[in-house]
Structure formats: structure tokens, C-alpha cells
C-alpha positions as CSV (number, residue, x, y, z in Angstrom):
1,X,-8.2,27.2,-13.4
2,X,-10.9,24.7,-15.2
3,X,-13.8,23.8,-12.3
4,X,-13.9,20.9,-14.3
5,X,-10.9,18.9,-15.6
6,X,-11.2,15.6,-17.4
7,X,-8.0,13.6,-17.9
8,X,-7.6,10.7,-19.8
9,X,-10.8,9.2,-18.6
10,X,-11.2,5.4,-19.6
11,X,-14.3,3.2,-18.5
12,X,-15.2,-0.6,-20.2
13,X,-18.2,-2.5,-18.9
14,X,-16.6,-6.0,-19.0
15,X,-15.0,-6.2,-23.4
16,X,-16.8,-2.9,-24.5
17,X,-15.1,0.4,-24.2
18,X,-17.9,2.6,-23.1
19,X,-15.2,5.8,-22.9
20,X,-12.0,5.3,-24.3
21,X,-9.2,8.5,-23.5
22,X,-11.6,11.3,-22.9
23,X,-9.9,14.4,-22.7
24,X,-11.4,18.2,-21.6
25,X,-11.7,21.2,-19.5
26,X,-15.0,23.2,-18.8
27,X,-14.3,26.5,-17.1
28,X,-16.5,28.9,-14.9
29,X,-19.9,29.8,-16.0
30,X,-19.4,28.1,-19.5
31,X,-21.6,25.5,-20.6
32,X,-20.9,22.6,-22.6
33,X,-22.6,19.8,-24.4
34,X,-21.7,16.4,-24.3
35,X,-23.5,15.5,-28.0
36,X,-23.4,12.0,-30.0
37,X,-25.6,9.0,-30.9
38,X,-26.4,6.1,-28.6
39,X,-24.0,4.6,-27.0
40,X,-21.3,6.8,-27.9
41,X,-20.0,7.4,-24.5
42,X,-21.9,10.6,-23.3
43,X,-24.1,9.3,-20.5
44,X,-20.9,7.4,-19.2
45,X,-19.0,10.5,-19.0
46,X,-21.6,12.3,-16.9
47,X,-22.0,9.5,-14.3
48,X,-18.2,9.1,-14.0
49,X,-18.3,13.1,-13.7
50,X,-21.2,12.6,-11.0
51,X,-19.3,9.6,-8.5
52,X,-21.8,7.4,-9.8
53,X,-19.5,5.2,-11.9
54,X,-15.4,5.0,-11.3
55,X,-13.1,5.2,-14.7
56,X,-10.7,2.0,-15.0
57,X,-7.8,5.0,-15.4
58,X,-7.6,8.8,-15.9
59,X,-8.2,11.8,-13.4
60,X,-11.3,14.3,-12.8
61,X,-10.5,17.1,-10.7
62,X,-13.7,19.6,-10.0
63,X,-12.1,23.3,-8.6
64,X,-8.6,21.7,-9.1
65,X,-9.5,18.8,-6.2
66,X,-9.2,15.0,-7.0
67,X,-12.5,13.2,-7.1
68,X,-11.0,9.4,-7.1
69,X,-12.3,8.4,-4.1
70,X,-14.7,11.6,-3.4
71,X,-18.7,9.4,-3.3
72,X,-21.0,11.2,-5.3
73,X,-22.3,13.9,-2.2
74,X,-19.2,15.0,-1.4
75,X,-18.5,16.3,-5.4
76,X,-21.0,19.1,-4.9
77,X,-22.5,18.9,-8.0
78,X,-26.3,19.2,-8.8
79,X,-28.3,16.6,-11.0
80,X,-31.2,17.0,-13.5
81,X,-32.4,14.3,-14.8
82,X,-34.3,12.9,-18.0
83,X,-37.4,12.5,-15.7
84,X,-37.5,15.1,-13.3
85,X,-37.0,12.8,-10.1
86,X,-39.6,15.2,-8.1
87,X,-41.1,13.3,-4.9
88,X,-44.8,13.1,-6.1
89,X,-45.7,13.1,-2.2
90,X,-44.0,16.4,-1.7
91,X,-44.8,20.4,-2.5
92,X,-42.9,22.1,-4.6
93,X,-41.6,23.8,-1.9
94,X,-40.4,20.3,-0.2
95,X,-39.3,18.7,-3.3
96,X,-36.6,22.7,-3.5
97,X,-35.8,21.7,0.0
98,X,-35.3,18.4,0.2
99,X,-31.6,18.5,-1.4
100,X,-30.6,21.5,1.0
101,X,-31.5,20.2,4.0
102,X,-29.7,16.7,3.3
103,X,-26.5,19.3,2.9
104,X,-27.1,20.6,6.4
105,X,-28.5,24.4,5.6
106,X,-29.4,26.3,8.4
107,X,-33.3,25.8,8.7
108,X,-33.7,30.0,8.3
109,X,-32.5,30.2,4.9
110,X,-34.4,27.1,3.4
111,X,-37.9,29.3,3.1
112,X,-36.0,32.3,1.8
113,X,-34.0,30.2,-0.5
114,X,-37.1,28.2,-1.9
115,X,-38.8,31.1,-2.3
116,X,-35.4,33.5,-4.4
117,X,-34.9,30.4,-6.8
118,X,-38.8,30.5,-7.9
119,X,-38.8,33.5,-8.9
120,X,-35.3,32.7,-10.5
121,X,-36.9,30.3,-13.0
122,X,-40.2,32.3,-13.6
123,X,-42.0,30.4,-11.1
124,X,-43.8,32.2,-8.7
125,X,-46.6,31.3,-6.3
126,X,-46.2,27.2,-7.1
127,X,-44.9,26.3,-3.7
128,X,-47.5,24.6,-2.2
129,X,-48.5,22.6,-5.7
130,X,-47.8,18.5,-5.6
131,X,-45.9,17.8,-8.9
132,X,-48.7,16.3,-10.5
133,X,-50.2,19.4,-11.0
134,X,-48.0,21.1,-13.1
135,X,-46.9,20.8,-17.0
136,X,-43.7,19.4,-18.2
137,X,-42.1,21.9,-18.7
138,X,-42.8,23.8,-15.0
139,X,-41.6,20.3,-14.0
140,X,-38.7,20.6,-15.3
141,X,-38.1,24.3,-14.0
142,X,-38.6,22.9,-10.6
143,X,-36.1,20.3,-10.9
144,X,-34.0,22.9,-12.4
145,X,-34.5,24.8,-9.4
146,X,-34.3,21.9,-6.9
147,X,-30.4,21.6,-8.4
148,X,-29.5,25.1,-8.5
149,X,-30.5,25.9,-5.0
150,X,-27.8,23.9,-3.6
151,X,-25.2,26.1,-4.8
152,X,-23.3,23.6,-7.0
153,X,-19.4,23.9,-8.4
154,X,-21.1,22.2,-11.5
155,X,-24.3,21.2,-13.2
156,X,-24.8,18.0,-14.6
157,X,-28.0,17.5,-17.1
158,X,-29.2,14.7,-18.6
159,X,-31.6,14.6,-21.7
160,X,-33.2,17.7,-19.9
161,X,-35.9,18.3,-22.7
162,X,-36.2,14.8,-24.0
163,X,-39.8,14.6,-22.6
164,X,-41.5,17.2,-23.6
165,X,-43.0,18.4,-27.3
166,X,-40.9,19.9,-30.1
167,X,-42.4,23.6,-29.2
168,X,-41.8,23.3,-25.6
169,X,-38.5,22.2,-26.0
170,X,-37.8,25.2,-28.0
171,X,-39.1,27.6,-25.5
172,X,-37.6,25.8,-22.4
173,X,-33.9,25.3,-24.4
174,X,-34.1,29.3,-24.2
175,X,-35.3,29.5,-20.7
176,X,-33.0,27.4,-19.0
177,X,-29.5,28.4,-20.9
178,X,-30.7,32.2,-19.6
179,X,-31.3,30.3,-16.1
180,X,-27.9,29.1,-16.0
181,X,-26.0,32.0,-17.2
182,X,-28.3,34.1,-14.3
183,X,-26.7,31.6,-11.8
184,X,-23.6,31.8,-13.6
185,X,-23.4,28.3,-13.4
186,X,-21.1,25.9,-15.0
187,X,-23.1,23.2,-17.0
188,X,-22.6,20.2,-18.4
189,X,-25.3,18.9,-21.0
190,X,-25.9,15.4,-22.2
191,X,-27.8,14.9,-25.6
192,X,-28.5,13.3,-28.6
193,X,-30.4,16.4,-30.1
194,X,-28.0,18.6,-31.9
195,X,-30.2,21.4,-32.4
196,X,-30.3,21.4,-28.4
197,X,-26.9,21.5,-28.1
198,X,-26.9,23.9,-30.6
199,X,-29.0,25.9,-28.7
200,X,-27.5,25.8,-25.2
201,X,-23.9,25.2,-25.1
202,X,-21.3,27.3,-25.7
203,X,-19.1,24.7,-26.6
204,X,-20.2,20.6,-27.6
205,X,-17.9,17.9,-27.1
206,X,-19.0,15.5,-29.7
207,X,-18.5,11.9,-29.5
208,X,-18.5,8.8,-30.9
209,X,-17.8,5.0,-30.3
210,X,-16.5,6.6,-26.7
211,X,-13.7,8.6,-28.3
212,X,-14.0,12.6,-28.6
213,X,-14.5,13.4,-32.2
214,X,-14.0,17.3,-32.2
215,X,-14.5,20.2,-29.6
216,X,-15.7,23.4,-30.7
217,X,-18.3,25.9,-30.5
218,X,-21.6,25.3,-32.2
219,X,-21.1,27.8,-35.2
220,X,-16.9,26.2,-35.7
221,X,-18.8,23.0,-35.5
222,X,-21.1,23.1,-38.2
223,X,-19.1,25.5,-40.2
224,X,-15.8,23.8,-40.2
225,X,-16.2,19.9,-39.4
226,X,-12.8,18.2,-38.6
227,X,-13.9,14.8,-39.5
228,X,-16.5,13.0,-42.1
229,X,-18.7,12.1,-38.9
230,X,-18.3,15.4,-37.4
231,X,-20.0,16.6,-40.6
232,X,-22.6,13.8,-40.9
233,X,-24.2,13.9,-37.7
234,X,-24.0,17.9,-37.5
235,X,-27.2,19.3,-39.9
236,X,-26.9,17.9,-43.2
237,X,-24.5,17.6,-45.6
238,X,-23.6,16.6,-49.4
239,X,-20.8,15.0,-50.7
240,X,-18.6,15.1,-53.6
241,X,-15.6,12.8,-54.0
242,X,-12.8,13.4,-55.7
243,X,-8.8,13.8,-55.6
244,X,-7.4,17.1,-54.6
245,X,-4.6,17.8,-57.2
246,X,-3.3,20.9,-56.6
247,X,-3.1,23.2,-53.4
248,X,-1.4,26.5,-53.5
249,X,-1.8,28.7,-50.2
250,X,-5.2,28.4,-49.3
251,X,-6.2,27.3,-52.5
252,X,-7.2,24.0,-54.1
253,X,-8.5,22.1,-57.3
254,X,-10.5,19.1,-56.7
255,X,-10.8,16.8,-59.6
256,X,-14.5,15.0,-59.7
257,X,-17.1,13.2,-61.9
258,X,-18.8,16.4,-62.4
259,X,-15.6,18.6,-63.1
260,X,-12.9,20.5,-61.4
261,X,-14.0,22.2,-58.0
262,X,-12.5,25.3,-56.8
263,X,-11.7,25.2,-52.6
264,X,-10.2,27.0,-50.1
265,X,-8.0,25.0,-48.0
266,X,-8.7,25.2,-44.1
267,X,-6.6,24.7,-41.5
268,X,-5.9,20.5,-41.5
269,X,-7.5,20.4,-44.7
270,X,-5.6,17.1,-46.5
271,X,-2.6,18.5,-48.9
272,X,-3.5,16.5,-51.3
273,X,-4.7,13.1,-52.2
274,X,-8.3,11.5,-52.4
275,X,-10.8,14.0,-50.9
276,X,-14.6,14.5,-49.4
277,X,-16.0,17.9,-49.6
278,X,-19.1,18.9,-47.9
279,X,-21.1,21.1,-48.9
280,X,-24.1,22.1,-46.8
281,X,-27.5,22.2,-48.4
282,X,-27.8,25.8,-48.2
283,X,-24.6,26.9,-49.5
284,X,-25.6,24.8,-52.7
285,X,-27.6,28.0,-54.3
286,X,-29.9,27.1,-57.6
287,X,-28.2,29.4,-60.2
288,X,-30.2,31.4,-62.9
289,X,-27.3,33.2,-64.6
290,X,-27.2,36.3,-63.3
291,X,-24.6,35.3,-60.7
292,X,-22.0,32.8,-61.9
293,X,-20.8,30.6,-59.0
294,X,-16.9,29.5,-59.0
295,X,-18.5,26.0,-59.7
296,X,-21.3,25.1,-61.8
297,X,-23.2,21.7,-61.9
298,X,-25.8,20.5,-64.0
299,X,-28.7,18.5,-62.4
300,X,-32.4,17.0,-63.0
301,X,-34.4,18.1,-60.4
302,X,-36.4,14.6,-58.5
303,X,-38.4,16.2,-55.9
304,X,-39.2,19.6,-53.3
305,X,-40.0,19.1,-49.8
306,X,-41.4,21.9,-47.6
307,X,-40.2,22.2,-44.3
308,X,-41.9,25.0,-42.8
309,X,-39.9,28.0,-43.1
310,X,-37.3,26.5,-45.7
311,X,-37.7,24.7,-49.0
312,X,-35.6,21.6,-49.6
313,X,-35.1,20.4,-53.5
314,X,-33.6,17.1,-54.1
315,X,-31.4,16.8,-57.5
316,X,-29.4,14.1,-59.4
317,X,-26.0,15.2,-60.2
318,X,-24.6,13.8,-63.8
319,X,-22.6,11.1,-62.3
320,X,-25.7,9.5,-60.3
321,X,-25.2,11.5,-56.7
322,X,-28.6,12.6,-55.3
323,X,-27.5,16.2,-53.4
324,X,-29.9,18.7,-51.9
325,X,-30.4,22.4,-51.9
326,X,-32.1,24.5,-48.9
327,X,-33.8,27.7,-49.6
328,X,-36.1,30.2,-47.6
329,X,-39.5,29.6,-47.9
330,X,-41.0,32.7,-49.1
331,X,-42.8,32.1,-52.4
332,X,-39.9,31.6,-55.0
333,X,-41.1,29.4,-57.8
334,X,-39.0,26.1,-57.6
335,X,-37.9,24.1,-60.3
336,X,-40.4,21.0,-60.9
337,X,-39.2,17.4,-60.7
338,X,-37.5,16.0,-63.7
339,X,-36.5,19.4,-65.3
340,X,-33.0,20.1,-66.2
341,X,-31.2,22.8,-62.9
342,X,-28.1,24.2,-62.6
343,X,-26.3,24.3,-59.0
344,X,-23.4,26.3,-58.2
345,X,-20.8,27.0,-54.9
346,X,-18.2,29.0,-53.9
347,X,-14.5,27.9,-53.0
348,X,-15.6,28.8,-49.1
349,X,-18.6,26.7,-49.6
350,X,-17.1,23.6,-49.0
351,X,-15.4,21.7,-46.4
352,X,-12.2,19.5,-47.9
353,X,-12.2,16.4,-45.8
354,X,-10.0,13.3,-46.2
355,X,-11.7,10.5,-48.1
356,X,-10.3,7.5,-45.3
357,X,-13.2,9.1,-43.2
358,X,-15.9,8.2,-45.5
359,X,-14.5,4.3,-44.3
């Protein structure tokens, strides 16, 4: 059985549909993301998860029970938010506390607890520290731990890392999804930050305009986009129009300004038709002839940008369309802007999509 089961979950805020027919199951241990851009439902989901908003219609059962009319402390669900919430009057110690003795534990086991879930998130020997004197990202340990002391069915995060620098977020993205899978805890994630829920989940629900575009795990995701969007907001992408003119098994022609494309055809790829492939950045290899690529495209090169470990070269294709290419950054000489580069992919380098999505 699913700890968490989400059923057809509607919820408007007077004529805008904040969550329109959500639909999904998280089960033990796992942990998922809810992912999307502003606005796009996520946050809404979480509170209606947490008893702190009521869906117009649908169900949410937590461990199989029905939590219509359940107030938020009687869910049993623990809450971290974007900005900690620590009591800046309290210890450490008191801030780990405070939520276990409002849920009645025995007074012997709060010390011990306090002291276990510490050590549990590699923070030893802060008990007696006020809040103010610790880092962002101890912070956010102890209002990790604060949660998971408690014991929760399920627990519910919100921007976790949004505060804190790009490196720290790194480290703490690895720190905390080992935390949670110590606790064997199931998780549920709100973000914007697709490399964090990348990072952390094993499956993202991604939305957008409070519908769910596509669940899958992170590599599925990326890899295999259902949807123009799902494609878009995942990493980068480029995109080649065109009308998909024959299909034979799990292989395709796509006919396009810059010539006939060779694809494999995916499960609910479009049989035919007007067609978007994507093709991500690094599958788009610069070709010097001693490898011959099923398709070949002529380019100018415009400009190289280096982003730390890779190198990203921007081209014009024949027909006008600026695309990109990704490569490792280890020294390769790159082509230099406005000579002439050829570009070349596989039939399992691109995604076929259908072209209504690009609406």
C-alpha cells in the first residue's frame, strides 16, 4: 500500500485553478519531487498534503486512512520549511524538542532522542547553541532533525535549499537525501530547481499550470520527455521541426529544412504527422569525419561559452535555427565564431515530439 495516495485532488482560489486533477502515489521510503515553475501548482499540493489547505474535490489518504477532515496535527507528518522556522529563543536542543513534546513523548526519551538524531545528521555537540550561531546549512540540519525526530508517516519539504549558496546546496542536496534514506523516510520535495530534484528524488512529479505534466524518474525524465514542456524546462534542449513521413517499427524519417533525419520511434512517439525533435546539447557532437553520424548538418559557428567543466558552442543551422553543442572541457580546440562546422546525431539522439506542443 502507497503511505501516500493522492486522488483527483482539485483546489481554485476564487477563478484560478491552483491544482486541477492531481493524480499520484508515493510509497515507503521513496522520495519524490514535486518540480515546476511559479505558480504551477506545487506549493498548493504540499499544503493540501499538510491539512493546511482543503481541496474543492478529490481524496488524500496517508497509510491508507482518509485525511478530509483530519487538522493538520493529527496527519503525522513533519514540516521543513523554506526558512528553517527554528525558535531564535531556544537551544538547539529545545528547538529538537519542542515538536515531541507537543505530541505527548514521554519526558525520558526526549534527551536521548535529541541527542540519536544529532548525530543522525552529523551534528554533534550543538545542543546547547541558540540558532543564531550556526551556518545555513547546520540550520537547516537542525530543522531537518527537529522533523525527523517525531517519527513522521511522511516528510514534507519546502524549498529546503533555496537559502543557501550554490556550493552549499550541492553539499547539503547529498547530505540530506542520505539523511532521509538513513530514516528510511518517505519524502516529499517542493522545488523549482531541477538540478535539486535531480539530485534528491527518486521520482519528480512535474507540473505545470496545476496539471501533472509527466511522472518519472530523473534519468526517464530527461532522457525521454513526454511532452514539449517536459523537455523545455528539463536541462536544455534544441529543436528541429519538421513532418515525420514515414515510421516503420521503431524507425522514422523526419523531413526538415536542413534534410531528412533518421529517428527511433519511442513509445507514444506521434505516428506520423508534423513533429518536434529534441535533441539535447550534448548528444549534438561537432563531427570531424572520422565518425559519420546518421545525420549531418552544416553550420556557422556564432559563439563558445565556458561553463566550468563543459564547453557550450552556439551555431546557426542553414535554415536560420541557432542550436547548441555541449562538450567536456578539457582542452579540445573549438571551432571559432563565424567559421563553417559540421554537426551530426544519431537516430537515438533525439526525442520525436508532437508539433501541437510547441503551441
Amino acid at each position: 500500500m502507497a503511505v501516500l495516495d493522492l486522488q483527483h485532488i482539485r483546489k481554485s482560489f476564487g477563478s484560478f485553478t491552483a491544482v486541477d486533477d492531481v493524480t499520484f502515489e508515493v510509497n515507503k521510503g521513496e522520495i519524490v519531487a514535486l518540480l515546476g515553475p511559479s505558480g504551477c501548482g506545487k506549493t498548493t499540493t504540499l499544503r493540501m498534503i499538510a491539512g493546511f489547505e482543503r481541496p474543492d474535490s478529490g481524496r488524500i489518504f496517508i497509510g491508507g486512512a482518509d485525511m478530509e477532515l483530519r487538522p493538520p496535527y493529527e496527519r503525522n507528518v513533519g514540516l521543513v520549511f523554506q526558512d528553517y522556522a527554528l525558535f531564535p529563543h531556544m537551544t538547539v536542543a529545545e528547538n529538537i524538542a519542542f515538536g515531541m513534546k507537543n505530541r505527548g513523548t514521554p519526558k525520558n526519551e526526549i534527551a536521548p532522542r535529541t541527542l540519536e538524531v544529532l548525530q543522525q545528521v552529523q551534528l554533534p555537540g550543538v545542543e546547547n547553541r541558540r540558532p543564531h550561531a550556526l551556518s545555513g546549512g547546520q540550520q537547516q540540519r537542525v530543522a531537518l532533525a527537529r522533523a525527523l525526530v517525531t517519527r513522521p508517516d511522511i516528510m514534507l519539504l519546502d524549498e529546503p535549499l533555496s537559502n543557501l549558496d550554490a556550493k552549499l546546496r550541492l553539499q547539503l542536496r547529498r547530505e540530506i537525501r542520505t539523511i532521509l534514506a538513513s530514516f528510511e523516510c518517505t519524502s516529499i520535495i517542493v522545488t523549482h530547481d531541477q538540478e535539486e530534484a535531480m539530485g534528491l528524488a527518486d521520482r519528480i512529479v512535474l507540473m505545470n499550470r496545476g496539471r501533472i505534466e509527466q511522472i518519472d524518474t530523473p534519468a526517464r525524465l530527461y532522457q525521454s520527455p513526454k511532452t514539449l514542456f517536459a523537455a523545455d524546462f528539463i536541462g536544455h534542449a534544441n529543436w528541429i521541426h519538421g513532418t515525420l513521413s514515414k515510421a516503420a517499427g521503431d524507425a522514422g524519417i523526419v523531413a526538415t529544412p536542413v534534410g531528412d533525419v533518421r529517428v527511433t520511434m519511442r513509445q507514444g512517439s506521434p505516428e506520423q504527422g508534423p513533429v518536434t525533435l529534441c535533441i539535447r546539447p550534448e548528444r549534438l557532437a561537432i563531427t570531424d569525419g572520422t565518425v559519420e553520424p546518421a545525420t549531418r548538418m552544416q553550420a556557422i559557428a556564432e559563439s563558445v561559452d565556458i561553463v566550468g567543466a563543459d564547453v557550450r558552442l552556439w551555431s546557426r543551422l542553414k535554415d536560420g535555427t541557432l542550436v547548441q553543442s555541449l562538450d567536456k572541457n578539457i582542452g579540445r580546440a573549438m571551432p571559432q565564431p563565424g567559421s563553417e562546422v559540421m554537426l551530426g546525431f544519431g537516430p537515438d539522439d533525439c526525442v520525436v515530439l508532437p508539433a501541437s506542443d510547441a503551441a
